[in-house]
Structure formats: structure tokens, C-alpha cells
C-alpha positions as protocol buffer text, in pm:
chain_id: "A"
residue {
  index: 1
  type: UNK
  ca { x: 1758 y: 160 z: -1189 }
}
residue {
  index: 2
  type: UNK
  ca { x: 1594 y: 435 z: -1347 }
}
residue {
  index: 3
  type: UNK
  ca { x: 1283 y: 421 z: -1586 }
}
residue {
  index: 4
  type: UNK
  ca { x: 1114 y: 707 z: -1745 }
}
residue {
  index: 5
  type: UNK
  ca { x: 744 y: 728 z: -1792 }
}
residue {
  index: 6
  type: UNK
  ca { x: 635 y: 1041 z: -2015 }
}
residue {
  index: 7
  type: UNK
  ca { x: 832 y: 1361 z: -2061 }
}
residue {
  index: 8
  type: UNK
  ca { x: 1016 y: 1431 z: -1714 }
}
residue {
  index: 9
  type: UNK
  ca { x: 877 y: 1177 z: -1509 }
}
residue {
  index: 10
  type: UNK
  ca { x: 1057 y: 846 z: -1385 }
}
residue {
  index: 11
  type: UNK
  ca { x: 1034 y: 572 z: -1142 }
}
residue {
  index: 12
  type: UNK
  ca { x: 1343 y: 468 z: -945 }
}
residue {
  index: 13
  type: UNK
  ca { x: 1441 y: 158 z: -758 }
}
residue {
  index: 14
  type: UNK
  ca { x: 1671 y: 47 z: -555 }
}
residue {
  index: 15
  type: UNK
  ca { x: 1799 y: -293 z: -377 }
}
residue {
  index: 16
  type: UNK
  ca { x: 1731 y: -306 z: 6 }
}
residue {
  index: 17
  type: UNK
  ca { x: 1747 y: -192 z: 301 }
}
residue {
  index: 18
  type: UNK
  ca { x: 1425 y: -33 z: 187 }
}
residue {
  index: 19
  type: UNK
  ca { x: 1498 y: 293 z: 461 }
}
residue {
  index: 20
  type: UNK
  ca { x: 1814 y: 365 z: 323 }
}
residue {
  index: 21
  type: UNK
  ca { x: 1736 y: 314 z: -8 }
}
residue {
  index: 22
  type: UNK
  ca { x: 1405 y: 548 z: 39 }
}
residue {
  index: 23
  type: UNK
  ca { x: 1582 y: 814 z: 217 }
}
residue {
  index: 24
  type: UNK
  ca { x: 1860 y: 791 z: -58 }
}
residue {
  index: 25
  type: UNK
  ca { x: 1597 y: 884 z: -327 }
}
residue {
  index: 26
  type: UNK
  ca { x: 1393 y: 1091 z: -146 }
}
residue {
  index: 27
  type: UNK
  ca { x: 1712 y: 1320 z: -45 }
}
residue {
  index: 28
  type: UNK
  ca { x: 1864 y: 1322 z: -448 }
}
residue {
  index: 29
  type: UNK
  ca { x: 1524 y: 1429 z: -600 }
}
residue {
  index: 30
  type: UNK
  ca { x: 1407 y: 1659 z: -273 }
}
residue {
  index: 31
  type: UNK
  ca { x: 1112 y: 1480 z: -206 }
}
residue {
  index: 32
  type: UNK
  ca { x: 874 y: 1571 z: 107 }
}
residue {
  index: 33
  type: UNK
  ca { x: 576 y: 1325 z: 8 }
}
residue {
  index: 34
  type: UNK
  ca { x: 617 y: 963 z: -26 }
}
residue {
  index: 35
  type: UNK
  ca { x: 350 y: 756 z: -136 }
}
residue {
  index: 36
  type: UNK
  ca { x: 379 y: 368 z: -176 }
}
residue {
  index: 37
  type: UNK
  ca { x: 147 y: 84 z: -113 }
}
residue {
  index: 38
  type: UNK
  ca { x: 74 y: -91 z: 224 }
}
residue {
  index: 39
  type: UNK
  ca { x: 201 y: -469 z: 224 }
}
residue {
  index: 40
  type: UNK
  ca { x: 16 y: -720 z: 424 }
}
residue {
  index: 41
  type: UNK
  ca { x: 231 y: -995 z: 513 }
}
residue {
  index: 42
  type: UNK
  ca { x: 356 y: -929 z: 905 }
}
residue {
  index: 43
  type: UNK
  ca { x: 719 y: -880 z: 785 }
}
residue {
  index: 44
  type: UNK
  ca { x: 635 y: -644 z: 519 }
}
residue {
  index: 45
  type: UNK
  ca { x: 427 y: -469 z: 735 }
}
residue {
  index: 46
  type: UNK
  ca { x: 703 y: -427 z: 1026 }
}
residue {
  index: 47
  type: UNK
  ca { x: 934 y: -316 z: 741 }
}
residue {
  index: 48
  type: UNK
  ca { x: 700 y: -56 z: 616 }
}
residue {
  index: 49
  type: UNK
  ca { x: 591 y: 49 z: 934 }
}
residue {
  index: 50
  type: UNK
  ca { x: 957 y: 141 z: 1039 }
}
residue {
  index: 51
  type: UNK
  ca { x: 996 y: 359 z: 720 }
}
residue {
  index: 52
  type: UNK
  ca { x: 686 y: 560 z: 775 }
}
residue {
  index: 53
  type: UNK
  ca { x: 805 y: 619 z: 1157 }
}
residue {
  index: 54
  type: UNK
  ca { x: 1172 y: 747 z: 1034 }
}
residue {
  index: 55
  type: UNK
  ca { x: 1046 y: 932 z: 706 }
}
residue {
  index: 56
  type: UNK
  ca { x: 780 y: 1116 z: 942 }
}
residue {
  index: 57
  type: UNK
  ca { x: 1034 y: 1180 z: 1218 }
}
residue {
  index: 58
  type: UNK
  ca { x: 1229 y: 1343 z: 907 }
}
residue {
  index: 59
  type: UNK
  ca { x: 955 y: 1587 z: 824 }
}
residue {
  index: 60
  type: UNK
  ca { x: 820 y: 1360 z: 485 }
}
residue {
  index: 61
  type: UNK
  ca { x: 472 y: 1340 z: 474 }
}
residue {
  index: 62
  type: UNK
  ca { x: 380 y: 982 z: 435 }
}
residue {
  index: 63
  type: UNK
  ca { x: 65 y: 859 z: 218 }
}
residue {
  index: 64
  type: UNK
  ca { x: -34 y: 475 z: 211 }
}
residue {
  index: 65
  type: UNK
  ca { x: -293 y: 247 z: 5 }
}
residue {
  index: 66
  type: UNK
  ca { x: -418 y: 6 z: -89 }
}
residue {
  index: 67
  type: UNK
  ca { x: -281 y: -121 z: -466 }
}
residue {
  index: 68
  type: UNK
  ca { x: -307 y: -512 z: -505 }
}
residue {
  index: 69
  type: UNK
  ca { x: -652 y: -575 z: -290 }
}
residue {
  index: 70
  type: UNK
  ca { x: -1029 y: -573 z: -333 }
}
residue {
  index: 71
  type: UNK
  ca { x: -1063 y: -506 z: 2 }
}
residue {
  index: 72
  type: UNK
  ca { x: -876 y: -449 z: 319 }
}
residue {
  index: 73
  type: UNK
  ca { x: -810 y: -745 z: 524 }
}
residue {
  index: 74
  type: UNK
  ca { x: -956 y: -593 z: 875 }
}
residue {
  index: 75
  type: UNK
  ca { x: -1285 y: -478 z: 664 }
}
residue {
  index: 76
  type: UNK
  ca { x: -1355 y: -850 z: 648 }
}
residue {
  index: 77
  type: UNK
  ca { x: -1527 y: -938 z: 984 }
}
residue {
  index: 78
  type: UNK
  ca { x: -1634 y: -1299 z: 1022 }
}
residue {
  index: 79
  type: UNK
  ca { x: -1820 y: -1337 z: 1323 }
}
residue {
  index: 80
  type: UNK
  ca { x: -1668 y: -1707 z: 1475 }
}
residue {
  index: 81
  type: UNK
  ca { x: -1988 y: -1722 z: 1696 }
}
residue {
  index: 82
  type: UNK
  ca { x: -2253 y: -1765 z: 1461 }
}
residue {
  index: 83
  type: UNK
  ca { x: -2123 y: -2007 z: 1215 }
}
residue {
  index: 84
  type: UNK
  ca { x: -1957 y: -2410 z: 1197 }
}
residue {
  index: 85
  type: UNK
  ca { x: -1739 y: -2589 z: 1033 }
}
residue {
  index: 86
  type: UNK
  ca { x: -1376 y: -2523 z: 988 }
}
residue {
  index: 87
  type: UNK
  ca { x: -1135 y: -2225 z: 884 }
}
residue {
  index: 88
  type: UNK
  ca { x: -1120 y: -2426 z: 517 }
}
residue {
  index: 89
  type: UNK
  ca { x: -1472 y: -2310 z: 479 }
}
residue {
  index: 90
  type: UNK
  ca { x: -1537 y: -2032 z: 221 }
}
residue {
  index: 91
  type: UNK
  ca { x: -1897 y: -1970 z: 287 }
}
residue {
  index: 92
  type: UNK
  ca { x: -1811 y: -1755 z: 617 }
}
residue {
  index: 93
  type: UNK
  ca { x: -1582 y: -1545 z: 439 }
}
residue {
  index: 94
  type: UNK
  ca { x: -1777 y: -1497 z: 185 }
}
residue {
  index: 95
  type: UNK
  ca { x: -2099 y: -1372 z: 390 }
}
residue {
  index: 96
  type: UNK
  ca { x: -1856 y: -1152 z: 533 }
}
residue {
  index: 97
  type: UNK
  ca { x: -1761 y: -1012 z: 231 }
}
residue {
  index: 98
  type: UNK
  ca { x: -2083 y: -1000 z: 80 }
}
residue {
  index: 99
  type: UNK
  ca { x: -2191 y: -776 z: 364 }
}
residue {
  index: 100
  type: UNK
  ca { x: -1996 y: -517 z: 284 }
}
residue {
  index: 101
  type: UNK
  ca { x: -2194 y: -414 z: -67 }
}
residue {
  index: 102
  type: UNK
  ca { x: -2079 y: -397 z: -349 }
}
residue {
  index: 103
  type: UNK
  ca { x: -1691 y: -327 z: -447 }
}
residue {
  index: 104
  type: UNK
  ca { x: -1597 y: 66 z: -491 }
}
residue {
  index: 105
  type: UNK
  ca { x: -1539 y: 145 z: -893 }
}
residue {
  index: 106
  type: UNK
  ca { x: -1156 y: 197 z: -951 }
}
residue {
  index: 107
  type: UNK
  ca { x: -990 y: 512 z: -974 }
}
residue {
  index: 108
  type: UNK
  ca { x: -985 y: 682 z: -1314 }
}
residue {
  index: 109
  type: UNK
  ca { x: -584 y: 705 z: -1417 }
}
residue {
  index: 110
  type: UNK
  ca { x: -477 y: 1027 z: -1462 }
}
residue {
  index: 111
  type: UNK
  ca { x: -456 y: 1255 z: -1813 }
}
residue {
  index: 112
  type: UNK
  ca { x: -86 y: 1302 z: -1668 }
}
residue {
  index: 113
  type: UNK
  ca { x: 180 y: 1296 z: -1457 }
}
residue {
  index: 114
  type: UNK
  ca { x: 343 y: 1641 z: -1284 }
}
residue {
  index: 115
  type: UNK
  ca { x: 700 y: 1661 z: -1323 }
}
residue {
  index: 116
  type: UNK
  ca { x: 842 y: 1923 z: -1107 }
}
């Protein structure tokens, strides 16, 4: 599937395997960066973790972030020492969190996208 988003530029998916279906795209359009966002879940993560390795070992230059979370989940340090009750407690995550400061102000989107 192909989907265009302002004068030259489109997004293109594709079903799974996600390596072969990145390296598929990547080769057609002669792409050297790719950029997607980290996943979390320990599956995901695997998966992702196996593209970055091949892409890399392909000579792509890999770029990851964050996309669907406030913060990163290892940011979030509860310390298991100085606090009871039970892991259905919010109040230790949330000191945690609160530690931190305040969340970082989103990125500004930009005026456009570069079409090669």
C-alpha cells in the first residue's frame, strides 16, 4: 500500500516479515537511513532488534525513537527498597515519575517534507 502525503512524498507499507518487507522498500526507493519507532513489548522488541542488526550489517544507517510514550520505560526507576505495599500500587510509580521533572515540550512538526 502506498499513500502520498504532499507533493512527492509517500508512506509505504507492507504485510510481514517486517525484514523482508523493510529491505524490499528500502532497496526499490534506494534508501540508506531508516527511521521507525522503538516498540516495547519483548516480542516487538526482538523483532525490531533483528532488523536494526541486518539493516546495519547492510550499510543502512538506523535511527530509533520514541513515538507513542511520555517517557521511556527504563527512565522510570522505582526503588523496591524504600517503599510497601504491592506492585498494584500507583504511588511508587508515580514518585518515580515525578522525579524526573517535568515532561520535555514536543517537537515542532515540520514546514515540510524533502522528497528526493
Amino acid at each position: 500500500v502506498t499513500a502520498r502525503y504532499g507533493p512527492g512524498a509517500q508512506v509505504i507499507t507492507r504485510p510481514r516479515p517486517h525484514l523482508q518487507a523493510v529491505q524490499q522498500v528500502a532497496a526499490a526507493v534506494g534508501a540508506r537511513i531508516i527511521i521507525f519507532n522503538r516498540r516495547y513489548e519483548p516480542h516487538s522488541a526482538r523483532c525490531d532488534q533483528a532488523v536494526e542488526v541486518a539493516l546495519a550489517a547492510q550499510g543502512c544507517q538506523v535511527i530509533t525513537f520514541n513515538a507513542s510514550l511520555l517517557r521511556e520505560p527504563h527512565e522510570v526507576k522505582m526503588d523496591q527498597t524504600v517503599w510497601a505495599g504491592h506492585f498494584g500500587t500507583l504511588t511508587p510509580f508515580l514518585k518515580a515519575w515525578e522525579k524526573l521533572g517535568p515532561i520535555p515540550a514536543p517537537v515542532k512538526p515540520p514546514n515540510h517534507l524533502p522528497v528526493a
